[in-house]
PABADREN-903027 format. One record per residue (C-alpha): x, y, z; residue in three letters; chain; residue number from 1. Coordinates in Angstrom, 1 decimal, always signed. Example, Ala and Ser with C-alpha at 12.3 -4.5 7.8 and 13.67 -1.06 7.14 Angstrom:
// PABADREN-903027
+--------+--------+--------+------+------+-----+
|     c1 |     c2 |     c3 | code | unit | pos |
+--------+--------+--------+------+------+-----+
|  +12.3 |   -4.5 |   +7.8 |  Ala |    A |   1 |
|  +13.7 |   -1.1 |   +7.1 |  Ser |    A |   2 |
+--------+--------+--------+------+------+-----+
This chain:
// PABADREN-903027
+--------+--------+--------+------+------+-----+
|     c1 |     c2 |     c3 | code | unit | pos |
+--------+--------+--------+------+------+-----+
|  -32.2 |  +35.9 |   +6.2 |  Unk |    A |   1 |
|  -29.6 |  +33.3 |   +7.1 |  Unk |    A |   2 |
|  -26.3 |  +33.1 |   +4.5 |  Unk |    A |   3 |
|  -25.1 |  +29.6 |   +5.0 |  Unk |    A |   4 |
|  -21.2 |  +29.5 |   +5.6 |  Unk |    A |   5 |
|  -20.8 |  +27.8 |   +2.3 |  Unk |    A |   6 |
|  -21.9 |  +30.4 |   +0.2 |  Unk |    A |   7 |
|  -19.7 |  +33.1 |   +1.7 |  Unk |    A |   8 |
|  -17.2 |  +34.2 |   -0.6 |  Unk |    A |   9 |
|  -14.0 |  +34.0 |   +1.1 |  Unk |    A |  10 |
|  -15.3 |  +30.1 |   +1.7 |  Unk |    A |  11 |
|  -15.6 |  +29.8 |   -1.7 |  Unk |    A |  12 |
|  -11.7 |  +28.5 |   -2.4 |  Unk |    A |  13 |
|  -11.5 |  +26.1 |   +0.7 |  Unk |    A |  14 |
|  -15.1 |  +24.1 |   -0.2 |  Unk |    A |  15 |
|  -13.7 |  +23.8 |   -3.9 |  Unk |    A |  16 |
|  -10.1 |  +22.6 |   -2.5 |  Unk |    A |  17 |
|  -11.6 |  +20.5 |   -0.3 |  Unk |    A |  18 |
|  -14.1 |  +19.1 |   -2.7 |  Unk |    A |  19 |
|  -10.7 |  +18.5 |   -5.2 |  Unk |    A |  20 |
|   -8.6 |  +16.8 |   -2.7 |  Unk |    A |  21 |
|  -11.8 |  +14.5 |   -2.2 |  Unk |    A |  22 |
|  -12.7 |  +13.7 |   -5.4 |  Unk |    A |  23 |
|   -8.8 |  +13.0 |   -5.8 |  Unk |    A |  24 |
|   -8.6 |  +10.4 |   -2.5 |  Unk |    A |  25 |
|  -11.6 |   +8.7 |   -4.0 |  Unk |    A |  26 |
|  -10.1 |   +8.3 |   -7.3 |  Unk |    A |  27 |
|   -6.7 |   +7.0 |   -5.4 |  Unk |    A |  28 |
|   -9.0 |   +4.3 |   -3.3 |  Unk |    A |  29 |
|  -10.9 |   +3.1 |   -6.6 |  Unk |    A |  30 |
|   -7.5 |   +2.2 |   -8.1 |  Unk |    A |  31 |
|   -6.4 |   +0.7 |   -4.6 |  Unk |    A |  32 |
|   -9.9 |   -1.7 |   -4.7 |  Unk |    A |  33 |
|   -9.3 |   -2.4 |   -7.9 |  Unk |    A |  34 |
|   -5.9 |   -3.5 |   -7.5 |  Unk |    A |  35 |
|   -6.3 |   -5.5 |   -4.3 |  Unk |    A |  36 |
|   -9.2 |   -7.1 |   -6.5 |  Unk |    A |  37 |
|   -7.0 |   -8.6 |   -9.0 |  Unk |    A |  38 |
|   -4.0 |   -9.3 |   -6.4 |  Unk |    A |  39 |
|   -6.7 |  -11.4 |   -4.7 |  Unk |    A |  40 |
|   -8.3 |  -12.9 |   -7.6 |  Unk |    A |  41 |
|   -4.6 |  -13.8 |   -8.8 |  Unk |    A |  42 |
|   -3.4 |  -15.7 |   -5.6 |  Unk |    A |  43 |
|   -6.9 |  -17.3 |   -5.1 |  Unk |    A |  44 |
|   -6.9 |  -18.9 |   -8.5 |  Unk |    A |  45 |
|   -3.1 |  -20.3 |   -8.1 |  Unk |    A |  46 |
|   -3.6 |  -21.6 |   -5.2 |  Unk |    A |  47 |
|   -6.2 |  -24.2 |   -6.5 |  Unk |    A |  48 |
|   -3.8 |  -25.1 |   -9.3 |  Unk |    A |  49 |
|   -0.3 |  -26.8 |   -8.1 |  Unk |    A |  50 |
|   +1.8 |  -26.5 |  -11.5 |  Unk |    A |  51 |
|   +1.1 |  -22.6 |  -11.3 |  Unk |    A |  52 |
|   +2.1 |  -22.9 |   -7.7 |  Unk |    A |  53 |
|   +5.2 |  -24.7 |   -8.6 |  Unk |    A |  54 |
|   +5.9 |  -22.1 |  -11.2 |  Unk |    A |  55 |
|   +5.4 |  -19.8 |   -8.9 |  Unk |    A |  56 |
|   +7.9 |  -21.1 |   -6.4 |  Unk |    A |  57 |
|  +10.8 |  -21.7 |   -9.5 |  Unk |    A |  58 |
|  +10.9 |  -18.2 |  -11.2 |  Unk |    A |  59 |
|  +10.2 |  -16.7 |   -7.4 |  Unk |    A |  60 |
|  +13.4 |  -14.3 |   -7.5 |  Unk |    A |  61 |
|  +12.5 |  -13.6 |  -11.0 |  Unk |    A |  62 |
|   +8.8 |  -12.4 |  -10.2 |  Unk |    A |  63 |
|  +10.0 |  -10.2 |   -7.3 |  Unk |    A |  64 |
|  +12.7 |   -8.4 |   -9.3 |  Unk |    A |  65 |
|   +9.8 |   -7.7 |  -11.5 |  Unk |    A |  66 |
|   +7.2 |   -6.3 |   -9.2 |  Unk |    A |  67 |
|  +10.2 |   -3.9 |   -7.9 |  Unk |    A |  68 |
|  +11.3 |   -2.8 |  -11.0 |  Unk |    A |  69 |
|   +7.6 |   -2.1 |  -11.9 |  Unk |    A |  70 |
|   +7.4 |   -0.3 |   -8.7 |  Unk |    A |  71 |
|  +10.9 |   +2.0 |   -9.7 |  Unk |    A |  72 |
|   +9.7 |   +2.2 |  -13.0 |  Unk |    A |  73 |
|   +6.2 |   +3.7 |  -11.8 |  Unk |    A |  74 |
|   +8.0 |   +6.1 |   -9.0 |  Unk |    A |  75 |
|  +10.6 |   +7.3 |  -11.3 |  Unk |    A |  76 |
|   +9.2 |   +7.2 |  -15.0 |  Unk |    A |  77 |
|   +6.2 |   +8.9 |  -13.5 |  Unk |    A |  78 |
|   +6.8 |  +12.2 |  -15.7 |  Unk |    A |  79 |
|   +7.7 |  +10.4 |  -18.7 |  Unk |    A |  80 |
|   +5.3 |   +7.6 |  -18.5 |  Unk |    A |  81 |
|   +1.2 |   +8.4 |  -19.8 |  Unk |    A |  82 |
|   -1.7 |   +7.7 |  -17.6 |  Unk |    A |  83 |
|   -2.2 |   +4.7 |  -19.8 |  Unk |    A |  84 |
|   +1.0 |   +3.5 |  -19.4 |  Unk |    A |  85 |
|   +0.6 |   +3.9 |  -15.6 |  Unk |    A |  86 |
|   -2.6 |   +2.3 |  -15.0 |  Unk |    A |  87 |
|   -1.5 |   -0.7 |  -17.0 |  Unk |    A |  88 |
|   +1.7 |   -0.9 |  -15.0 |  Unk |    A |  89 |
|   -0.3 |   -1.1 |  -11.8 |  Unk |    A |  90 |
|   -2.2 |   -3.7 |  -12.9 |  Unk |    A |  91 |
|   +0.7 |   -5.9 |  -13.9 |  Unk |    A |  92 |
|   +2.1 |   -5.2 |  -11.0 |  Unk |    A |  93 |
|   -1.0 |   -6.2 |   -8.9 |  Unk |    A |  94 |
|   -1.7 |   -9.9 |  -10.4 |  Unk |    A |  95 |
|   +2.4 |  -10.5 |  -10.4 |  Unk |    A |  96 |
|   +1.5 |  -10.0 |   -6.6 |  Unk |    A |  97 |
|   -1.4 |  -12.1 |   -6.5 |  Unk |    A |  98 |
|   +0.7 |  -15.1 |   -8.2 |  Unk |    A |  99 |
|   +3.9 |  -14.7 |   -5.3 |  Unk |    A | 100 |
|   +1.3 |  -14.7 |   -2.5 |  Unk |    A | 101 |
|   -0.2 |  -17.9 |   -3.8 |  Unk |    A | 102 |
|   +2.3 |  -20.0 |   -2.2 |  Unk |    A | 103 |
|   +2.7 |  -17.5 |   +0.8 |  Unk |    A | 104 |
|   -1.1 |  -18.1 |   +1.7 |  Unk |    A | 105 |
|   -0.7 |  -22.1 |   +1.0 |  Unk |    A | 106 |
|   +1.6 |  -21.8 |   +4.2 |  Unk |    A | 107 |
|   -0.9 |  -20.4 |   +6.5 |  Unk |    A | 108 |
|   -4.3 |  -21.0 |   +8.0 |  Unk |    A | 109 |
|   -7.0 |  -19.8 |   +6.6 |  Unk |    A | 110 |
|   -8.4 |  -18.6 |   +9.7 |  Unk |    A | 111 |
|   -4.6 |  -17.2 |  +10.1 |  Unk |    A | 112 |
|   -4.9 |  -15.4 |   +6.3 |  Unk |    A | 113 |
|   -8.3 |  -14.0 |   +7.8 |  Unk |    A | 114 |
|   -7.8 |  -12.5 |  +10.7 |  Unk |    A | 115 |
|   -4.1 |  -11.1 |   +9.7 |  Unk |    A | 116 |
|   -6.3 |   -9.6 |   +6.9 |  Unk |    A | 117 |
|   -9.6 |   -8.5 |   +9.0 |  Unk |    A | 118 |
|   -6.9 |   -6.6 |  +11.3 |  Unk |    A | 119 |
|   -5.0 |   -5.1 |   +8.3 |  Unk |    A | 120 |
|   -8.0 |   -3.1 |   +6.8 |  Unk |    A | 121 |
|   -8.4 |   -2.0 |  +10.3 |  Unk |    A | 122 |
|   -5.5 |   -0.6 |  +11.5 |  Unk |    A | 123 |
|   -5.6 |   +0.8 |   +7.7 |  Unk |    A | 124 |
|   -9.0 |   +2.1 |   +7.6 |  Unk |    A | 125 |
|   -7.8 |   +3.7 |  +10.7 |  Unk |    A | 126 |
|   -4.3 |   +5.3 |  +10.2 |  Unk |    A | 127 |
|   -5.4 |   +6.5 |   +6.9 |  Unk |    A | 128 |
|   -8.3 |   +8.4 |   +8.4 |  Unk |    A | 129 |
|   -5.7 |  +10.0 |  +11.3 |  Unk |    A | 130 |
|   -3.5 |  +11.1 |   +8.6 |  Unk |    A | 131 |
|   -6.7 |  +12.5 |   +6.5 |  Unk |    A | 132 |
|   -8.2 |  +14.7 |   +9.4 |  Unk |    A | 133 |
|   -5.2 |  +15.1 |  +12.0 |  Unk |    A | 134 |
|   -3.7 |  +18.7 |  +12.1 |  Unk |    A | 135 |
|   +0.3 |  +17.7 |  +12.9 |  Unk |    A | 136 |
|   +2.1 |  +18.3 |  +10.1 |  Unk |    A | 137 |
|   +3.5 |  +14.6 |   +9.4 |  Unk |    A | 138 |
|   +5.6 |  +15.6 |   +6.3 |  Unk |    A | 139 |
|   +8.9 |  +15.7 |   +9.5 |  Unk |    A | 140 |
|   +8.5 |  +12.2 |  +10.0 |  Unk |    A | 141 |
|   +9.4 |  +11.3 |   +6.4 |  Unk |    A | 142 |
|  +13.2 |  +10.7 |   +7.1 |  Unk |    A | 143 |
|  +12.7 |   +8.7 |  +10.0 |  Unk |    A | 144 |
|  +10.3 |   +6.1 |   +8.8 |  Unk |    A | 145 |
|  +12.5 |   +5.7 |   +5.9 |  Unk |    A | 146 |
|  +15.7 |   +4.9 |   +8.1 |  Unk |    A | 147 |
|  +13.8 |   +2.9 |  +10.0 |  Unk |    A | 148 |
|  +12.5 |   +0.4 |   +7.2 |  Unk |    A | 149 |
|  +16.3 |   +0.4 |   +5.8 |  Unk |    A | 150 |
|  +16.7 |   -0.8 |   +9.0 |  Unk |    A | 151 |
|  +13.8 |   -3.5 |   +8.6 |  Unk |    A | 152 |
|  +15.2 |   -4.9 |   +5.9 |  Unk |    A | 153 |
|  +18.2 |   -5.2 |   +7.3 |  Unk |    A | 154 |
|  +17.5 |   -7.2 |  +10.0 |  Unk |    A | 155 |
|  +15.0 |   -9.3 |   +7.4 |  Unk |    A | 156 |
|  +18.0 |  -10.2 |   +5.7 |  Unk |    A | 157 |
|  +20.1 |  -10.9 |   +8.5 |  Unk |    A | 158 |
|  +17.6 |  -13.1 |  +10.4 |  Unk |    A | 159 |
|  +17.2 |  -15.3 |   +7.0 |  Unk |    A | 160 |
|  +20.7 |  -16.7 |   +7.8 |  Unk |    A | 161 |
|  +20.4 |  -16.4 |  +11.6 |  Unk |    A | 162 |
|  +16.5 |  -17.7 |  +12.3 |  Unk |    A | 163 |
|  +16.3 |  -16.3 |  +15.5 |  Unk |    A | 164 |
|  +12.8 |  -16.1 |  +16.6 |  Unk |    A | 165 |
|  +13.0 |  -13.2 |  +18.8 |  Unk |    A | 166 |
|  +13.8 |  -11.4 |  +16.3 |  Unk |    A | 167 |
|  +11.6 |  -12.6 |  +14.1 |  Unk |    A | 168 |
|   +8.9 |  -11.3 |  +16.6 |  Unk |    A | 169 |
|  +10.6 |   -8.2 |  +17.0 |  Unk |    A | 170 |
|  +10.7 |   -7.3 |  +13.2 |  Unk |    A | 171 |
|   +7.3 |   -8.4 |  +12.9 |  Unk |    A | 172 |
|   +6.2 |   -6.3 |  +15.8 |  Unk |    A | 173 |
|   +8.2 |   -3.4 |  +14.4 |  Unk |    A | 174 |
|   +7.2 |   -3.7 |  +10.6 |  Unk |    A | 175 |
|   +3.7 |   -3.3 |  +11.6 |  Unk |    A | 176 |
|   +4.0 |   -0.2 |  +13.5 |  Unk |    A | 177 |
|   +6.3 |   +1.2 |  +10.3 |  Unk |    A | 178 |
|   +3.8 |   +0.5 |   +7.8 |  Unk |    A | 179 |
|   +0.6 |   +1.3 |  +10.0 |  Unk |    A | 180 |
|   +2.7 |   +5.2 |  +10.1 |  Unk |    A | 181 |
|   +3.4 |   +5.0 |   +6.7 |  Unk |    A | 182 |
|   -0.4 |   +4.7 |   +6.0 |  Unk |    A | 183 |
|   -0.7 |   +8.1 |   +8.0 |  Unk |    A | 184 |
|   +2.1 |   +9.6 |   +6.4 |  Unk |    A | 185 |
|   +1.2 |   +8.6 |   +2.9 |  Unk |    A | 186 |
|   -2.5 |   +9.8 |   +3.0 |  Unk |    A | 187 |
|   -1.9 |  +12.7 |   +4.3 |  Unk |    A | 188 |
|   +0.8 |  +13.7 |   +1.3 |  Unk |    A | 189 |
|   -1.2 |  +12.4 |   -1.2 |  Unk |    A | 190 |
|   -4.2 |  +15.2 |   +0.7 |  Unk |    A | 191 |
|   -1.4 |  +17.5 |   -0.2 |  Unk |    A | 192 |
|   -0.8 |  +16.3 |   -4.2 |  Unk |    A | 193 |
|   -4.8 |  +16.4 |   -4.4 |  Unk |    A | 194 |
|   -5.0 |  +20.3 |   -3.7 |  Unk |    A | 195 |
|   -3.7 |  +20.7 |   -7.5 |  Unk |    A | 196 |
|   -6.2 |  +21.2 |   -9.9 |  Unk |    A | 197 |
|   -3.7 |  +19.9 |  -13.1 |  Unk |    A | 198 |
|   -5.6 |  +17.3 |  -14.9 |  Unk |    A | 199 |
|   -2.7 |  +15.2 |  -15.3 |  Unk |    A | 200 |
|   -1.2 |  +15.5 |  -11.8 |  Unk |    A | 201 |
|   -5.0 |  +14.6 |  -11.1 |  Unk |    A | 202 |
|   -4.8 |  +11.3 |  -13.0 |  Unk |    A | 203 |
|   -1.4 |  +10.3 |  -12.7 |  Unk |    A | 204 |
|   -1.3 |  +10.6 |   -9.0 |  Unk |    A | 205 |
|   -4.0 |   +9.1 |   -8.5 |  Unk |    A | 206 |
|   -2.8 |   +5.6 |  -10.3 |  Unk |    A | 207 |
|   +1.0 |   +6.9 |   -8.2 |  Unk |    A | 208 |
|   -1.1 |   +7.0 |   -5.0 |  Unk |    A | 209 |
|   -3.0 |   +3.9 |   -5.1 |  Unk |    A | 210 |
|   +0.3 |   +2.2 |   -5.8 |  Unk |    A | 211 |
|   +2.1 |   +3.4 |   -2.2 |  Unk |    A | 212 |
|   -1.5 |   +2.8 |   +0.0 |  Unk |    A | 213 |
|   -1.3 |   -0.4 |   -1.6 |  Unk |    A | 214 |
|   +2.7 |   -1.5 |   -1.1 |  Unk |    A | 215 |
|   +1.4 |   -0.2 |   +2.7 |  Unk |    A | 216 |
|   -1.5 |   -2.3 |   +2.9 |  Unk |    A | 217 |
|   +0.3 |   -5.2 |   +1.5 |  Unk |    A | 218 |
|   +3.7 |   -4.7 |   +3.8 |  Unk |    A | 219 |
|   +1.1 |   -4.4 |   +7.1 |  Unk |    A | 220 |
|   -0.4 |   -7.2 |   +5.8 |  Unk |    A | 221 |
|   +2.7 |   -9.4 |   +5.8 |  Unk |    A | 222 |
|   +3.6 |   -8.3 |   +9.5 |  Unk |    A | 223 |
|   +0.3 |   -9.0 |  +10.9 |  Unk |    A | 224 |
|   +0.6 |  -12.4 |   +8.9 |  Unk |    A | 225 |
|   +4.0 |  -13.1 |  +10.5 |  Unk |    A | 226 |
|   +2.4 |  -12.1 |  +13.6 |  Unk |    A | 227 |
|   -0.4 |  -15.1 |  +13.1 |  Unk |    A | 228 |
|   +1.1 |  -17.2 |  +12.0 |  Unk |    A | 229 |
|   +4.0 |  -17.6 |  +14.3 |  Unk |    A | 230 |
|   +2.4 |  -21.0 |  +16.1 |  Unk |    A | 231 |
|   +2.0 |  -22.9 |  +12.9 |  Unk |    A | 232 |
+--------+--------+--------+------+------+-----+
């Protein structure tokens, strides 16, 4: 008689991790949907009202202070913060997002917003499947994609005074292959998080995790937009 591999014993521990760190990812990609859901719904619904927009465009600086703080509040509150308390965070977070990209949206295309978007979940779909099934050990580039987007956001800041489009193409160009590595790099470490069997790690990370895919989604997003956009 035949013993399939599965049943073996010394199999046992890797089917039940792997079934854990799957059950995990879909739990981080449910969040993620329903995230992007609202963000969309949000900007979709301000941009057919102009007061909001105008709104919008007067407490700006105000709204993005408060997505970041959300998102430093979520990173490093994590312990002290319930699952409830998490979850509810994100979604704040998410339809604060959907009402600043209602003007940002207003300034392209819609064949622009489409196509920067059809390529996002792309090159998503596809980095975040490398980093789920490739074998290199990404955890080494950690340090480097982090000095690199420092440096992004340098240059951001500097070309908001300069306005030289070069560089505008060049940070755009560059942004998109940060955040398309980031995608790799972030779903294989959250792999790594969904190998513990803590119910609270579990649930937490799972509201933690849909929160970076999504800031990487989003950031891509934004690049590829850039990208688009640049003949308008």
């Amino acid at each position: 008689m035949n013993q399939q591999p599965y049943l073996t014993e010394q199999n046992e521990p890797a089917v039940s991790s792997a079934a854990l760190a799957k059950s995990f990812m879909n739990r981080v990609y449910m969040w993620m949907a329903v995230s992007m859901l609202l963000t969309a719904g949000t900007a979709a619904y301000a941009v057919q009202d102009i007061e909001i927009v105008q709104w919008v465009l007067e407490h700006w600086l105000m709204l993005c202070l408060g997505t970041l703080g959300i998102v430093f509040g979520m990173s490093f509150g994590a312990s002290r913060l319930s699952f409830g308390a998490l979850a509810l965070l994100l979604l704040l977070f998410s339809f604060m997002e959907g009402l600043i990209f209602g003007p940002i949206l207003l300034s392209y295309s819609q064949d622009t917003v489409c196509k920067a978007f059809g390529c996002t979940a792309l090159m998503f779909g596809g980095m975040s499947i490398f980093g789920a099934l490739t074998k290199r050990d990404l955890s080494t580039m950690g340090r480097t994609l982090i000095t690199l987007f420092i440096g992004l956001l340098g240059a951001l800041i500097i070309n908001i005074f300069w306005g030289n489009s070069m560089l505008d193409l060049g940070i755009s160009c560059a942004g998109v292959v940060i955040f398309a590595l980031f995608t790799a790099y972030d779903t294989q470490n959250l792999l790594k998080i969904g190998l513990c069997d803590d119910p609270t790690v579990q649930s937490k990370g799972a509201v933690l995790g849909a929160l970076t895919l999504y800031l990487d989604f989003i950031n891509l997003f934004l690049m590829l937009l850039r990208l688009f956009g640049r003949d308008e």
